[in-house]
Backbone as JSON Lines, residues from 0, in Angstrom:
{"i":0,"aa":"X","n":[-9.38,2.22,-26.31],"ca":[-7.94,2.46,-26.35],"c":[-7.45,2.9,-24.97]}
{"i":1,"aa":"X","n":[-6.15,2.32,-24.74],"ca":[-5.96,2.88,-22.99],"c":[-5.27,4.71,-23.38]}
{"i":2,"aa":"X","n":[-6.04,4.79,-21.88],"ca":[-5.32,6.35,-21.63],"c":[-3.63,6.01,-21.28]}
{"i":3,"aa":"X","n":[-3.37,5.18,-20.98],"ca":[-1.8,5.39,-20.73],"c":[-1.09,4.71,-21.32]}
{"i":4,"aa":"X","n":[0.23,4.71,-21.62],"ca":[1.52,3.63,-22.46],"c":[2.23,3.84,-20.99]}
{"i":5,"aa":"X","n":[2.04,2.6,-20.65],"ca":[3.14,2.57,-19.36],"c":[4.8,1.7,-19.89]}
{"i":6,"aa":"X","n":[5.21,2.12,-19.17],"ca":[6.71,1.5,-19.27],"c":[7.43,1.51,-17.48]}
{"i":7,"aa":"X","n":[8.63,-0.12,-17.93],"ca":[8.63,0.12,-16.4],"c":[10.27,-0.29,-16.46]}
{"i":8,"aa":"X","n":[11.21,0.92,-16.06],"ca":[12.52,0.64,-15.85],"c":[12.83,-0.39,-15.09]}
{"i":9,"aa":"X","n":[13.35,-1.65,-15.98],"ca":[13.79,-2.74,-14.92],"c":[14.85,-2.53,-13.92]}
{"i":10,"aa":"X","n":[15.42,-1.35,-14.35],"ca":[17.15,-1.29,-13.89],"c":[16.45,-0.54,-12.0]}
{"i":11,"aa":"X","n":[15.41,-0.04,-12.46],"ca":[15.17,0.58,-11.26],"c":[14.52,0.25,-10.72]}
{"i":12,"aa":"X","n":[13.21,-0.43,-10.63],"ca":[12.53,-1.21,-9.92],"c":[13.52,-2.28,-9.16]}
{"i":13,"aa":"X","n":[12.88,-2.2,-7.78],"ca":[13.59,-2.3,-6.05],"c":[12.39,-3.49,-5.84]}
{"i":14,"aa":"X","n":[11.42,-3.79,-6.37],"ca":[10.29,-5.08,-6.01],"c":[9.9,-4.37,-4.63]}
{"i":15,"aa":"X","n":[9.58,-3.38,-4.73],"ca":[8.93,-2.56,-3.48],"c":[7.42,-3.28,-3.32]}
{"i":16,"aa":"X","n":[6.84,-3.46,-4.4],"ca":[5.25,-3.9,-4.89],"c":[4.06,-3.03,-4.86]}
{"i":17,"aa":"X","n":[4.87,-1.2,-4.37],"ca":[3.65,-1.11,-4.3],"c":[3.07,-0.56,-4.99]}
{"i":18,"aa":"X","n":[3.23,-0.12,-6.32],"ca":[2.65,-0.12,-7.63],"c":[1.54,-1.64,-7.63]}
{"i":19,"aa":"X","n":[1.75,-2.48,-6.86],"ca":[0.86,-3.88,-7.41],"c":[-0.26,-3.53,-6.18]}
{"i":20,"aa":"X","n":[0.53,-3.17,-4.98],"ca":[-0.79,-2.84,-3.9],"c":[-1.64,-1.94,-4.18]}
{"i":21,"aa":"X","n":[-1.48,-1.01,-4.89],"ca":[-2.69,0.54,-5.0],"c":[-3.14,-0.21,-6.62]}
{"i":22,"aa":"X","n":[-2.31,-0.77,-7.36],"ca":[-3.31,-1.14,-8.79],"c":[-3.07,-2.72,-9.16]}
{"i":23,"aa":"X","n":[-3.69,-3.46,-8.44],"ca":[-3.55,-4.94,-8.62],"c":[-4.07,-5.8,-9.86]}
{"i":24,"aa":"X","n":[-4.81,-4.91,-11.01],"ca":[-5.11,-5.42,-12.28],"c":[-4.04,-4.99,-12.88]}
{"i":25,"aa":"X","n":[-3.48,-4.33,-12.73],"ca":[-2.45,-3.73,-13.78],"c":[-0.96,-4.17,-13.25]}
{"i":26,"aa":"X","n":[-0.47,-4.25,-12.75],"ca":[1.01,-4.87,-11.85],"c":[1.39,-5.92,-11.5]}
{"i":27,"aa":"X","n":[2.23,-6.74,-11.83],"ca":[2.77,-7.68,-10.99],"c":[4.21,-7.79,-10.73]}
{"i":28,"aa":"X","n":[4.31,-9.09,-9.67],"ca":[5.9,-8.62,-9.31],"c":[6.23,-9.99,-10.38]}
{"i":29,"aa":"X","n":[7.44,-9.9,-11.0],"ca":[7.85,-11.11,-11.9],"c":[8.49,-12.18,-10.75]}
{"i":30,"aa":"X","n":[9.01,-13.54,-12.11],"ca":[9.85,-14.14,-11.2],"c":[11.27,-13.75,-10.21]}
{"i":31,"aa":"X","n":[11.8,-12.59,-10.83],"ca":[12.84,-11.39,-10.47],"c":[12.04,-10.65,-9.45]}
{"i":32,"aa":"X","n":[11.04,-10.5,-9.05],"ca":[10.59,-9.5,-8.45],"c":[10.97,-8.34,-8.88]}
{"i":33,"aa":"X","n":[10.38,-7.77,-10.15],"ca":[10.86,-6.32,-10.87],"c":[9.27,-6.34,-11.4]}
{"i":34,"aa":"X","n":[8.56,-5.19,-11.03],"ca":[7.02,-4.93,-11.69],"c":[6.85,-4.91,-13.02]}
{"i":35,"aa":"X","n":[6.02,-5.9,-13.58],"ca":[5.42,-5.62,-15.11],"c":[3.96,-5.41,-15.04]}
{"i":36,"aa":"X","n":[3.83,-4.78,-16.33],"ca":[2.88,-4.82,-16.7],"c":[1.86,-6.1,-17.27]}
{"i":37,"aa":"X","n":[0.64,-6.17,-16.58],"ca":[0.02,-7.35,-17.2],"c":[-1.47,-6.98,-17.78]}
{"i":38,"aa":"X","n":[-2.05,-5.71,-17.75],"ca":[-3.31,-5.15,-18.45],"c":[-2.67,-3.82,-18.22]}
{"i":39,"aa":"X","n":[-2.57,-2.93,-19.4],"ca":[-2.54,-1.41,-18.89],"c":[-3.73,-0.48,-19.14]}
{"i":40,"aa":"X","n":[-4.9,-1.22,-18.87],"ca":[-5.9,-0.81,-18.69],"c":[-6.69,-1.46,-17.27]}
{"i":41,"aa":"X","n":[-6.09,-2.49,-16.53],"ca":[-6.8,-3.12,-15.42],"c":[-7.39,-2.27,-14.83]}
{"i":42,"aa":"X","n":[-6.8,-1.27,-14.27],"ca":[-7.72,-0.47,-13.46],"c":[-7.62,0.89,-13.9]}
{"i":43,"aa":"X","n":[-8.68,1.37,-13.23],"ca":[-8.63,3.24,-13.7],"c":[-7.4,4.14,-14.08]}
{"i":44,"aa":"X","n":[-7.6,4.81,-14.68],"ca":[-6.38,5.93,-15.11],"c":[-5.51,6.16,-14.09]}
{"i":45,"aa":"X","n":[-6.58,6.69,-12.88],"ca":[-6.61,7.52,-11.52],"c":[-5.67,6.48,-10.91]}
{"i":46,"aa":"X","n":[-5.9,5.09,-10.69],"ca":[-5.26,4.71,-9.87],"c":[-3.72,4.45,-10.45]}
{"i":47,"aa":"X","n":[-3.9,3.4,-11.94],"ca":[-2.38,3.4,-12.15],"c":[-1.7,4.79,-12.23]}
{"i":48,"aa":"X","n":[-1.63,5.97,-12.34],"ca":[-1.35,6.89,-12.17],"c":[-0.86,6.9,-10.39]}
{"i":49,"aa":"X","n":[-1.44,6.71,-9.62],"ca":[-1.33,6.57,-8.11],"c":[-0.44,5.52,-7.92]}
{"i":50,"aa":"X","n":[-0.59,4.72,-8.94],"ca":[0.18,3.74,-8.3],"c":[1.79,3.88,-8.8]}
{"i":51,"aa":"X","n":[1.77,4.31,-10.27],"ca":[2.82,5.14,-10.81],"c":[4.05,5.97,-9.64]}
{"i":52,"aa":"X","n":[3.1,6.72,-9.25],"ca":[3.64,7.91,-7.96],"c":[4.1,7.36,-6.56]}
{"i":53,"aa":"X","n":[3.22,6.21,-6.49],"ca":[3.72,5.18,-5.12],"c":[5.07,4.86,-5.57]}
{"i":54,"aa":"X","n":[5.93,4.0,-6.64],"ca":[6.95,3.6,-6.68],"c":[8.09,4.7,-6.28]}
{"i":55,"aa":"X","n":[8.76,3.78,-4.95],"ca":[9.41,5.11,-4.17],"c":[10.87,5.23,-5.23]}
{"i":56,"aa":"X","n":[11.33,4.33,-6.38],"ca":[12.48,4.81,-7.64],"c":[12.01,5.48,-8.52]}
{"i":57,"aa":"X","n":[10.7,5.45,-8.79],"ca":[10.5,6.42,-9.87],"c":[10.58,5.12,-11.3]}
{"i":58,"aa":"X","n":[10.6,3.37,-10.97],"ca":[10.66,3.18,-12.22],"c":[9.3,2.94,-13.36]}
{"i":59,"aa":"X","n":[8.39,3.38,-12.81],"ca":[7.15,3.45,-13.8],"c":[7.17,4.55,-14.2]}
{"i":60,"aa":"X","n":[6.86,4.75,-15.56],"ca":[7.06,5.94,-16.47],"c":[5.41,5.82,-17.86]}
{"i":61,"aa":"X","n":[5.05,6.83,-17.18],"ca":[3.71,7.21,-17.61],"c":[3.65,8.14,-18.73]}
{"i":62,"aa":"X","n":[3.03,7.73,-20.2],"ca":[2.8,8.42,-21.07],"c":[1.46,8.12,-21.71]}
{"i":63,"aa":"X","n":[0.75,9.79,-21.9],"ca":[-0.37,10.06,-22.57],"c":[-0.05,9.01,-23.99]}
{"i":64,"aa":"X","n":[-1.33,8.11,-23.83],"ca":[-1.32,7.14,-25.09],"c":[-1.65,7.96,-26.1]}
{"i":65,"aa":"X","n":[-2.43,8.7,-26.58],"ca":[-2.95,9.4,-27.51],"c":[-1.62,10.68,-28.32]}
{"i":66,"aa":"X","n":[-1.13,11.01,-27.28],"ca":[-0.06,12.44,-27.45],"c":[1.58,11.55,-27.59]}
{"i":67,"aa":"X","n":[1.62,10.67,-26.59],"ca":[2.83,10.3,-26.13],"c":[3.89,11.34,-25.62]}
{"i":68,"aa":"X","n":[2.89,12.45,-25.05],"ca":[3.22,13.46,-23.55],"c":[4.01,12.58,-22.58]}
{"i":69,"aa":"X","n":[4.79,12.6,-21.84],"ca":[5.32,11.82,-20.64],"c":[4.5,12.91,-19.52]}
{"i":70,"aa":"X","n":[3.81,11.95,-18.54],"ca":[2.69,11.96,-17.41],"c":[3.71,12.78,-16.43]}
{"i":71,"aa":"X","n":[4.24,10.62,-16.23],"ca":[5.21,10.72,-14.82],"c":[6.32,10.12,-15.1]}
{"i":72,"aa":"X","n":[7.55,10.1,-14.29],"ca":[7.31,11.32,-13.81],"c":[7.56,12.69,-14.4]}
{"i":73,"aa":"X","n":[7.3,13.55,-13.55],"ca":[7.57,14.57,-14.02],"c":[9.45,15.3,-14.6]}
């Protein structure tokens, strides 16, 4: 089961990419250039989490899969 439920504000995603540069199993840029999700398990916790924190809008939004705690942001 993944550690995270990611979600990704389209309204705010800027196609910066670099949520796709620090976690490249888990991110891509669409035909819009707005980041989705394409495994939310591709890579480690650690990184989509990092990569979460890279997006300089804040539109990836990180929640404990198990709790559905919100991660990030804060």
């Amino acid at each position: 089961m993944a550690k995270y439920k990611i979600e990704i504000d389209g309204d705010l995603c800027v196609g910066d990419g670099a949520c796709c540069e620090e976690a490249p199993n888990t991110f891509v840029l669409d035909e819009d250039e707005v980041a989705t999700v394409t495994d939310p398990e591709g890579d480690p916790p650690e990184t989509i989490l990092e990569a979460a924190k890279s997006c300089p809008t804040e539109a990836i939004i990180i929640y404990d899969a198990e709790t559905g705690e919100k991660i990030w942001p804060e």
